[in-house]
N, C-alpha and C positions, 0 to 999 in steps of 0.2 A: 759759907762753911768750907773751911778747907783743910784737906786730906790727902794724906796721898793716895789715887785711883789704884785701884786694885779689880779683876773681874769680878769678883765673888761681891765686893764694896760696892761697885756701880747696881749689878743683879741684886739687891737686895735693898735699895732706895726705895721707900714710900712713900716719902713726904717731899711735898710741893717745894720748891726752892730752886738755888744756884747755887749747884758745888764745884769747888775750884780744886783743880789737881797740883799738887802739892812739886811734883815732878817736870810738871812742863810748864813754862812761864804765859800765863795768859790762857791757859785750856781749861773752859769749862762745862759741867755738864747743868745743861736747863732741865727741871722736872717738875712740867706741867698737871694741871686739876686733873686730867684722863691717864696720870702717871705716863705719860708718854714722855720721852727722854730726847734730849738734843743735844749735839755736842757744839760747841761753839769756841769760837780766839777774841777775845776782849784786848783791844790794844791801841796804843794810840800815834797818832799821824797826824803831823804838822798839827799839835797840839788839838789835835779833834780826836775823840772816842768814836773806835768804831766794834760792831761785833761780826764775826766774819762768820759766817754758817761752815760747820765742816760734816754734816750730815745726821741722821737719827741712827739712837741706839735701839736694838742689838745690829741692826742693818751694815753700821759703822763700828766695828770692832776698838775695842780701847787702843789696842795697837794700830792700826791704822788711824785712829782720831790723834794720837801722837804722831805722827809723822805727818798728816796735812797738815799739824799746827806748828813743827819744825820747817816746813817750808815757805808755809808762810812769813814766819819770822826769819827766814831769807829772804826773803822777799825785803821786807823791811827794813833787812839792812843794809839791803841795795839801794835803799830808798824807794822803792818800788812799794805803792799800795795793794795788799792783794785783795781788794774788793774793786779797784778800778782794772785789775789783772783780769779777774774774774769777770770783769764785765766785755770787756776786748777780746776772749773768749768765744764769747757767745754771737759773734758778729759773723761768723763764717758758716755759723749752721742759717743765716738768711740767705745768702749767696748759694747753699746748697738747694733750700727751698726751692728759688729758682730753679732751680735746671731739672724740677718737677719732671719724670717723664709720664706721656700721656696714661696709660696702663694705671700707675698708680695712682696718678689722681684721681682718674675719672672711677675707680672704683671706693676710692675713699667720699668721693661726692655723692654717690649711690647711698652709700651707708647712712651718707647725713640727712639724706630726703626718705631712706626707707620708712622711717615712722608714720610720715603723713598719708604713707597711698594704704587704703584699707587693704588691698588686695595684696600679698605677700608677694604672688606670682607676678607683678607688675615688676616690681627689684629684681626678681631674676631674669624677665623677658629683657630688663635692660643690660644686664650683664650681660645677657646667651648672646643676641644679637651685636654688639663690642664687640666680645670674645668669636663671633664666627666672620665677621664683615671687617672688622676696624684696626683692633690690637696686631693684627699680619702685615699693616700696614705704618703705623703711626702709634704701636702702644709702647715702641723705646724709644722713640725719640720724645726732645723735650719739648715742653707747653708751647714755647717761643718758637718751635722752627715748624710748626704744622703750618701748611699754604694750601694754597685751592687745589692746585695739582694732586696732595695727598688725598685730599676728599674725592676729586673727581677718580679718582686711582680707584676707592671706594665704592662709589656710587655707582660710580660707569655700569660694571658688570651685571648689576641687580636693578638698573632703573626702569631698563622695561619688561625683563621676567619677573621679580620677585616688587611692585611698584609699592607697596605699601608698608613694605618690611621696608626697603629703601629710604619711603619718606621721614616713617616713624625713627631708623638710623641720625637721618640729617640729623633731624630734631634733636635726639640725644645728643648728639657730636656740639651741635650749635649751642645748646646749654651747658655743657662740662666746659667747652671752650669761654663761654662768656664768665663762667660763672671764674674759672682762671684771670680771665680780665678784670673784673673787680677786685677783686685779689691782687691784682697787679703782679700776677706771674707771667703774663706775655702782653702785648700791647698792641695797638693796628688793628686793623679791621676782621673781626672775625668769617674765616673764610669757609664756615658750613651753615651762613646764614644765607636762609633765602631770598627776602624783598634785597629788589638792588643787586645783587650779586647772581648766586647759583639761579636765578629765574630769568637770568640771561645768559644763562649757557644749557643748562638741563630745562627738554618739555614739563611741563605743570602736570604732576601726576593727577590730576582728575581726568586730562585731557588723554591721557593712555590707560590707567587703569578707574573710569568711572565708581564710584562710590556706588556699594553693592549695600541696598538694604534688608534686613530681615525677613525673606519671606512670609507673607501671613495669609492666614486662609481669609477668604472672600465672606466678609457677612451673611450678605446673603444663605450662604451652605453651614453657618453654624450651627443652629437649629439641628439638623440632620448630623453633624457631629458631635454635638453635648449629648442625641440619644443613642449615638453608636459606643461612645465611652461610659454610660451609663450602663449600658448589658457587661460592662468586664469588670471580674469580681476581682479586683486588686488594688491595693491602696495608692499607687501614684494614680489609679484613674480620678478618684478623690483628689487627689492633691492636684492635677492638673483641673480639673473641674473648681474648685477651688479658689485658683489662679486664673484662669477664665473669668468667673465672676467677681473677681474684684479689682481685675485689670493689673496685676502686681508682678514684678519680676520673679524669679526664679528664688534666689537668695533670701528672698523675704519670705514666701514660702514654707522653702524646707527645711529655714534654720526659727522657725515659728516656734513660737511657746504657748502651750495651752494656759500659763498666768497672765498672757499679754487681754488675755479676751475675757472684758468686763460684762455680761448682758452681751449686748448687739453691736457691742464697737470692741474693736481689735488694735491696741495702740503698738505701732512698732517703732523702736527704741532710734536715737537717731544713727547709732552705730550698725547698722545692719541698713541704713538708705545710703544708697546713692548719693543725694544732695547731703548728708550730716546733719540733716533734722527729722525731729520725732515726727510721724505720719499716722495720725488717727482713720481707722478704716470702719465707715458704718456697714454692718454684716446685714443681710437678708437673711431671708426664714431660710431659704437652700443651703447658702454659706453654713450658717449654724449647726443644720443636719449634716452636713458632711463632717464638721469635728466632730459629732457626736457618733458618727459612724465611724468616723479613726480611729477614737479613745476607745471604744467598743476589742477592734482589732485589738488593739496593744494597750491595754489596763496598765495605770501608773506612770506609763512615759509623759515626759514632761513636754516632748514635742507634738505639733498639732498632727503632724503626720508623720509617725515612726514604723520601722520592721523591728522587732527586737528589742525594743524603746531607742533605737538610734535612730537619729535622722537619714531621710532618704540621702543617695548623693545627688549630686547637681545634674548628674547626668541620665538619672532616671526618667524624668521627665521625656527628654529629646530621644531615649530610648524606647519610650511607649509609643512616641510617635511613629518610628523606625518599624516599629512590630508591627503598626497601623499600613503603612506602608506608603505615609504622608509625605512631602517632600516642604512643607511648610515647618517655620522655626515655634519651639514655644513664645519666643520672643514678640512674635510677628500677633501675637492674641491683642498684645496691646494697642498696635497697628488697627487692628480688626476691630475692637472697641471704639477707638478714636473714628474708624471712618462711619461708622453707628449711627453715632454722637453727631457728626455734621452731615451724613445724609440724609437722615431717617428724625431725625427728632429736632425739638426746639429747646431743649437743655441747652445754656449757657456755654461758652466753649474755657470760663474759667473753671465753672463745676469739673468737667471732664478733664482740664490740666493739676487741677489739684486730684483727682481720683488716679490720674497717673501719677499725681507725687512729682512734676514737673518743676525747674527751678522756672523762676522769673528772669528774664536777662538783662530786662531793664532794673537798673538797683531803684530807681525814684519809685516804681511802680513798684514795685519787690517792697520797700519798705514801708507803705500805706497800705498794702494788701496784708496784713496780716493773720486775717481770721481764716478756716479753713472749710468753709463753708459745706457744717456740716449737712446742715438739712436740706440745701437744695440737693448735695449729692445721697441723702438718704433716697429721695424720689428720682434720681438718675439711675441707681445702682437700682432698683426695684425694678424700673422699667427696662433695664438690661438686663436683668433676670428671667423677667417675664419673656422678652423675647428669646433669648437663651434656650427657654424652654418650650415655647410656645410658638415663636415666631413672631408671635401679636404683644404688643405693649400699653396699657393706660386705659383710652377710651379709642383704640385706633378702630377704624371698621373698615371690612378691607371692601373691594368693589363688587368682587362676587356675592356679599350683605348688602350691599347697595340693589344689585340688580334685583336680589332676593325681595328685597323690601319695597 
């Protein structure tokens, strides 16, 4: 169909087609099923048809889609193709690629991995630590010219005050750099990887700053502290009682739904574990009473343990311990479960790694193991109850019932 382009003429196309402007030799306008509009140059070269994109409308003004299509047709009569122009072009923004400086790549690389860490605050601790350790050093210069010297520049100062912020540092540095190498933005040996390299020049941070684990209270003495949080009339004493009994981190917890809990099993989604898989949790009679004592508190919340119908924060928990005047972590309960389990009892030691929701690390083992073995952990978590409460679990009989007897 052809006319000559007018604004008002183009603005007012409905129908699907190729209109040709009547004005400029070879300019036409495409109008796609979504009425969406393209301008294009139909013309021919060394007897081949080509169509040369010269952008969408309204974005591309008729006046301006006259004048890319006047140019081109100098082009053309230079002998000059502008589709092979256009492509010669585009060959200088690779060579800019290159010269990537660190800063922005390694923050563009951030963005691309945000999605998979659940934790939001994980993307920012990668940035914060960059931005206070790295970018002062190496965040304008380009991906190719970072060397070991820059890293050591890096490292040096924070590897034996700050040892774990340091290492967790390498790590990132040695990933944004590698991950530029496959890329093929720099090449050689990446100089913030450890095996082989930085582990012959920088001490092994275990060896300076040991691996600190969660303090946990002593089995033995929890008895005597499930009855000391039992006398405090407050809802995280619930919610850590709670957590206690069913050996569960923090997060699972306080971000609970009271739709998760079926009868006596508790199914938590696998977006809220750790490992990314759903985790069936058999409840005991205590467990039970304790949601029914939350819902009590806060009628209609949807959470197992709310103020207000909002869930606790994370940090309520490690606060009640504080007010206790404990110096052990919530964390460390689970610690305190596990050493239970291998001290004191003949429960299975995969019952107890599935009641912590433990991955497998062997995949062959991991992928024959499938079942979650609920019923031997219904009689685990029972006799962890009972002790919890009692001290004494099953058919235990202690020796002082011996001498008695």
């Amino acid at each position: 169909m052809k006319s000559v382009f007018t604004d008002l003429f183009i603005k007012n196309i409905n129908k699907v087609g190729r209109y040709t402007d009547g004005d400029t030799k070879g300019l036409n306008l495409q109008v796609k099923q979504n009425l969406k509009k393209y301008w294009g140059l139909r013309y021919l070269h060394q007897e081949k048809r080509y169509d040369f994109g010269l952008g969408s409308y309204p974005k591309t003004t008729l006046k301006e889609a006259r004048k890319r299509a006047i140019t081109a047709r100098n082009l053309l009569n230079q002998g000059i193709n502008p589709t092979d122009e256009k492509k010669s072009k585009k060959k200088p923004k690779i060579v800019a690629e290159e010269k990537l400086k660190f800063k922005e790549y390694a923050l563009s690389c951030i963005e691309i991995k945000r999605p998979e860490w659940s934790n939001q605050k994980h993307a920012d601790q990668w940035v914060s630590t960059l931005r206070d350790y790295a970018f002062e050093h190496i965040g304008d210069l380009p991906l190719d010219a970072i060397d070991t010297e820059h890293i050591l520049k890096i490292l040096n100062p924070i590897w034996h005050s700050k040892t774990n912020t340091a290492s967790r540092l390498r790590g990132r540095i040695d990933w944004i750099l590698a991950s530029a190498t496959t890329r093929k933005l720099r090449t050689g040996l990446n100089p913030a990887q450890w095996r082989g390299h930085l582990d012959t020049i920088l001490p092994k941070p275990s060896k300076i700053s040991p691996i600190k684990h969660h303090k946990a209270l002593d089995y033995k003495e929890l008895p005597n502290f499930i009855r000391a949080i039992k006398d405090m009339d407050c809802v995280s004493a619930l919610a850590l009682e709670f957590l206690i009994l069913n050996a569960n981190r923090t997060g699972e917890v306080l971000r609970g739904l009271r739709e998760e809990v079926r009868g006596d099993l508790w199914t938590i989604p696998a977006n809220r574990m750790k490992a990314k898989r759903e985790h069936r949790v058999p409840l005991c009679s205590r467990s039970i009473e304790l949601i029914l004592m939350a819902q009590k508190r806060d009628e209609g919340s949807l959470y197992l343990f709310s103020i207000n119908k909002k869930p606790l924060s994370n940090m309520t928990l490690t606060e009640l311990l504080r007010r206790m005047g404990k110096d052990f972590t919530v964390h460390g309960f689970r610690s305190t479960f596990r050493d239970w389990v291998a001290e004191e009892t003949q429960h299975s030691s995969e019952a107890a790694e599935k009641a912590l929701a433990h991955s497998i690390p062997n995949k062959v083992e991991s992928a024959y193991r499938r079942g979650d073995l609920i019923e031997p952990r219904k009689r685990l978590m029972t006799d962890w109850q009972s002790y919890c409460q009692t001290g004494q679990w099953g058919n235990v009989i202690t020796l002082s019932e011996q001498r008695a007897a």
